[in-house]
N, C-alpha and C positions, 0 to 999 in steps of 0.2 A: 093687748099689751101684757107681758108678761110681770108676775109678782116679783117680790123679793126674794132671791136664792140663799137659803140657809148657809149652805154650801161656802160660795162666795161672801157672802157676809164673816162667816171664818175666818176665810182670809185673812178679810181686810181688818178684822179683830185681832189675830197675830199679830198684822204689821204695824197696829198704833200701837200695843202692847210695847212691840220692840223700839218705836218711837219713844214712847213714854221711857222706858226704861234706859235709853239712850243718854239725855238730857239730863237725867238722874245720875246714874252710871255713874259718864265722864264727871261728874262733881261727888259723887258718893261713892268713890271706886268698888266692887264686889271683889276685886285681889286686897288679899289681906284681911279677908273679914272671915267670920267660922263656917262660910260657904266654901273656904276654899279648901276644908278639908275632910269635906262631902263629894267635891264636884272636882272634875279636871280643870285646870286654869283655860281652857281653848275654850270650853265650853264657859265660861264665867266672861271672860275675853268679847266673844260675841253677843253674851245677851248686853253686853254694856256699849259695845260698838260696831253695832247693825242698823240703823237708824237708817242711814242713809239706802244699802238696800233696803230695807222694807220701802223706801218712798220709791223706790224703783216698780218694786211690787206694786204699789197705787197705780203708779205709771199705764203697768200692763192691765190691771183690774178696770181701770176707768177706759182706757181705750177699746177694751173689748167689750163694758158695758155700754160704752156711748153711741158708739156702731153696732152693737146688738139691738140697739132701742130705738137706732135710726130705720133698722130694716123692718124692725115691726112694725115701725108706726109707716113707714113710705114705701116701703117694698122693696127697694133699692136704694144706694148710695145717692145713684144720677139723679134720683127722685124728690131729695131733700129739700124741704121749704128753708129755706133761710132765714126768714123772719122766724118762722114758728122754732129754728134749731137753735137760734141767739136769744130768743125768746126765753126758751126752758133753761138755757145755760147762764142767762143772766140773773133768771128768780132764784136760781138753788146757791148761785156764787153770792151773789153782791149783798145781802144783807148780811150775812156775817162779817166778809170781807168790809162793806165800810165801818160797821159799829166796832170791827177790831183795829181800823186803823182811827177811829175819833178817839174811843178810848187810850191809845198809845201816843196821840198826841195831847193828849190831853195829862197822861201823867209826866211826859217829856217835859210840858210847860210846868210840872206843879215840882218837878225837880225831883219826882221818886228815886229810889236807889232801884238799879236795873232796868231803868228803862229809857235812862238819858242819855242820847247822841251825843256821845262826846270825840270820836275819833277825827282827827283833823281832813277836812276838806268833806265831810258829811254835815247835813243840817236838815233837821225836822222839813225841811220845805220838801226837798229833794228826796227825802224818805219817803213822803206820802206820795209824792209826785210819781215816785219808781213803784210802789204798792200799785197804786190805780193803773197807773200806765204800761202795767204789766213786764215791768225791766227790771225789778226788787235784785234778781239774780246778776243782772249784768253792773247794775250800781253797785255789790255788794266785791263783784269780781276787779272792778274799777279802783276803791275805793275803802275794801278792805270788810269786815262782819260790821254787821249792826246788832242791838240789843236783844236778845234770842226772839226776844214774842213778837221781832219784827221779820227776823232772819229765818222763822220756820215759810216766810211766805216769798222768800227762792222759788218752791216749785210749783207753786200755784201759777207763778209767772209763765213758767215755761205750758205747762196743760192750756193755759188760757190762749197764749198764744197760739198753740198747735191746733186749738179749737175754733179759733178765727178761720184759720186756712182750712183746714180740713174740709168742710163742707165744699168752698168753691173748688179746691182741687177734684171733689168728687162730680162738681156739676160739671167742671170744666174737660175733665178726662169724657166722662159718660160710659166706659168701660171699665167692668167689674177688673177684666185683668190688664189691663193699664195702669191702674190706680192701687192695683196689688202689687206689679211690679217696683212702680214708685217706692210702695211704703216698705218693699223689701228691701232694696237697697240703705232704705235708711235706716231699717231696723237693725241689718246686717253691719251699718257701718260704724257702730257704735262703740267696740276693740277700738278704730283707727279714729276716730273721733276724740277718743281719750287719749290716746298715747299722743294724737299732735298737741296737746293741751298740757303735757309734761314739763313742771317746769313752773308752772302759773296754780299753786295749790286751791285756791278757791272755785278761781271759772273752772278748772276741771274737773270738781265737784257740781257747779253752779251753772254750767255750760248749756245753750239751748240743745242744740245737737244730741250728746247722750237722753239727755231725758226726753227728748222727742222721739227719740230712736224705740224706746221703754214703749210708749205709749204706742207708738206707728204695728208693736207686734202684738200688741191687744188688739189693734184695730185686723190685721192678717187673722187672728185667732179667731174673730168673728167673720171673717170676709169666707175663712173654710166653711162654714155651715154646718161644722160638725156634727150627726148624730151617733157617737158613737155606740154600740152594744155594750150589755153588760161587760161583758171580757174585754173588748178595745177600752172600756171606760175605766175600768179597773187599773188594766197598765198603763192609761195614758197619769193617772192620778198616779200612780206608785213610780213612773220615769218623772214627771214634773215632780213631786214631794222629796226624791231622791234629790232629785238635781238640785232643788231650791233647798233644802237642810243641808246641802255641801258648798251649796256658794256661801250662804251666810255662816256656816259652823265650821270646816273645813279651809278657810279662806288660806291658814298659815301652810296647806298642803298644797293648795289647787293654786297658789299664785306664780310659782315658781316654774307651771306645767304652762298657765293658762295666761298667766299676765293680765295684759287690761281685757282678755277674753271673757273674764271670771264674769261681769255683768250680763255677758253675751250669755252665757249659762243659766243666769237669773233669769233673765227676759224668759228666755225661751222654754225655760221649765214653767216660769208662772204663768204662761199661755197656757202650755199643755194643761196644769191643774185647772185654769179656768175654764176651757173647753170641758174639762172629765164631772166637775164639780157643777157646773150649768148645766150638762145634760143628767144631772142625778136628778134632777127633779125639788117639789119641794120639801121632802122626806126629813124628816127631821135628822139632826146628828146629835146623840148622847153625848149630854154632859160638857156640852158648849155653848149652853145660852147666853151665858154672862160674855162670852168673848163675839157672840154674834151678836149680842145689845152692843158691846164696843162697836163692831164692823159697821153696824148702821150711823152708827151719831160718829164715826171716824172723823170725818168732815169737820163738824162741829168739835170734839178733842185736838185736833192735829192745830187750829187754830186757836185754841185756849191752853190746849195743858201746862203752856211755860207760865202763869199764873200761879199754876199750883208747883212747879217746879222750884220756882224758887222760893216760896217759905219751905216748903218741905228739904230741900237742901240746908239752908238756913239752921233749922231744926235739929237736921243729922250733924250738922259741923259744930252746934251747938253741942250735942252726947256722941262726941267723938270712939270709937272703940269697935270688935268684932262683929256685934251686933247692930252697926250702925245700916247695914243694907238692908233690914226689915222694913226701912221707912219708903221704899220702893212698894208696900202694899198698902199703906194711905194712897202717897202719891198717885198711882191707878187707880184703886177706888173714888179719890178727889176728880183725877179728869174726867172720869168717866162721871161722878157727878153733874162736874159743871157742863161736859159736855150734852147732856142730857137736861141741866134747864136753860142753854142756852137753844137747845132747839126747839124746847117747848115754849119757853117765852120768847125767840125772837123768827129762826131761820123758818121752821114749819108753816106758822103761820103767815109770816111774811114771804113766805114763797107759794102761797095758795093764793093771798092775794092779787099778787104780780104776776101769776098767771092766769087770774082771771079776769085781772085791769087789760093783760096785753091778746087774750081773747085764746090761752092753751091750758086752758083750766084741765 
């Protein structure tokens, strides 16, 4: 089995970055403050409201890791244990995921400020009920946003789900390219997936469809086998980094060209870097540690950082003025703390154990 890719860890450290800063952002605006006359407004625009791609990003990152980790350990897709694939996906999910949804029912009951159900025809029941039962996005689509530190787990829903099927579709096909064709149409379909969804602002945000479509081309990414050479590596990373700094920074240019295509651009560039940046090896990259210590504990921040979101908003609305976007570098250092003793004190260890209580230690 392969280690941890530096590389890839990157990534996924940019993309909670731009999560974290997201959540921030929209409540701490960066227009208006003494960045914005350092910085062009497009580029200030985006780091505040990208959020949503970067989870797209995840999408592609985890599908081409899941299926890269399938072929090494089984040889093939067709090959997949099923117990042992629900196994691994269960120890690495479920413990955080239930200790964040007892804690959020638990301050729901105690009446905190930001974290109480209050929207009509929503109820703590049916919250937790939608968290476990993997449909958080489609109650949310239903029935309108819930409390952010419940709403960041939309896209868990959809991964989770796509990871139920996954497997059987691969046992069930048994050919490599039957089961590429498959996930290319779905990957492909994800332009038309969104535009029927116009109209309904949250599900087409919150919709299984696109984000399974995100995922299905991480899975393609690994199903190529890529070894690229230096040279094919080099430009597969300079076309995907291109693409992927123009869908999320360029959106105000590329929508008008691309429309709901612009994710379709996402997807497909953050294959390619995944593919280029996988076969780099474990070689380190200067002067991105701290954002690959993010990329690892991703997981564990994406499910806590609204914790530290909202005192730290709190804080900045409290010393209103130009200066107030600097509190965006607690804010990250905070997730990234908590996210770090929440693996060390619950997910790490409670994931060694559960797989070696369920026999995939």
């Amino acid at each position: 089995m392969r280690g941890r890719n530096p590389g890839i860890d990157l990534l996924r450290g940019l993309s909670i970055v731009l999560v974290v800063l997201h959540h921030v952002g929209m409540r701490v605006p960066f227009k208006g403050s003494a960045l914005g006359a350092v910085l062009p407004a497009w580029f200030l625009s985006a780091l505040a409201w990208s959020g949503y791609e970067a989870v797209f990003v995840f999408f592609v990152v985890s599908g081409y890791l899941i299926a890269t980790n399938a072929l090494d350990r089984w040889g093939s897709l067709a090959a997949v244990d099923l117990r042992a694939f629900y196994a691994r996906r269960a120890s690495r999910i479920l413990p955080c995921l239930l200790a964040l949804v007892a804690v959020l029912a638990a301050l729901h009951a105690a009446g905190a400020a930001d974290y109480v159900i209050r929207r009509p025809g929503q109820s703590l029941g049916r919250a937790v009920l939608a968290a476990l039962g993997l449909h958080l996005n489609w109650y949310e689509g239903v029935t309108g946003y819930l409390p952010g530190n419940w709403d960041v787990l939309w896209s868990l829903s959809i991964e989770e789900v796509f990871y139920l099927a996954f497997p059987i579709a691969a046992l069930l096909t048994r050919r490599k390219g039957v089961l590429a064709a498959i996930l290319a149409v779905l990957a492909l379909s994800l332009p038309w997936s969104r535009a029927a969804l116009q109209g309904t602002p949250i599900w087409q945000e919150k919709a299984y469809l696109p984000g399974m479509a995100g995922i299905a081309m991480g899975v393609l990414a690994a199903l190529a086998q890529a070894r690229p050479g230096p040279d094919a590596r080099r430009l597969l990373a300079a076309l995907g980094g291109a693409g992927l700094f123009a869908a999320i920074f360029l959106q105000t240019w590329l929508w008008p060209v691309l429309r709901n295509g612009d994710l379709l651009l996402l997807t497909g560039s953050a294959a390619l870097l995944v593919i280029a940046l996988h076969a780099r090896g474990p070689a380190p990259l200067p002067f991105t540690g701290w954002l690959q210590a993010m990329g690892r504990l991703s997981y564990e921040i994406y499910l806590t950082h609204m914790f530290i979101v909202w005192p730290i908003v709190r804080l900045a609305k409290a010393r209103p003025g130009p200066w107030a976007f600097l509190w965006h570098v607690p804010a990250l250092l905070a997730a990234w703390g908590l996210g770090w003793l929440v693996a060390k004190a619950l997910s790490q260890p409670a994931e060694r154990a559960l797989r070696t209580r369920l026999g995939e230690a």
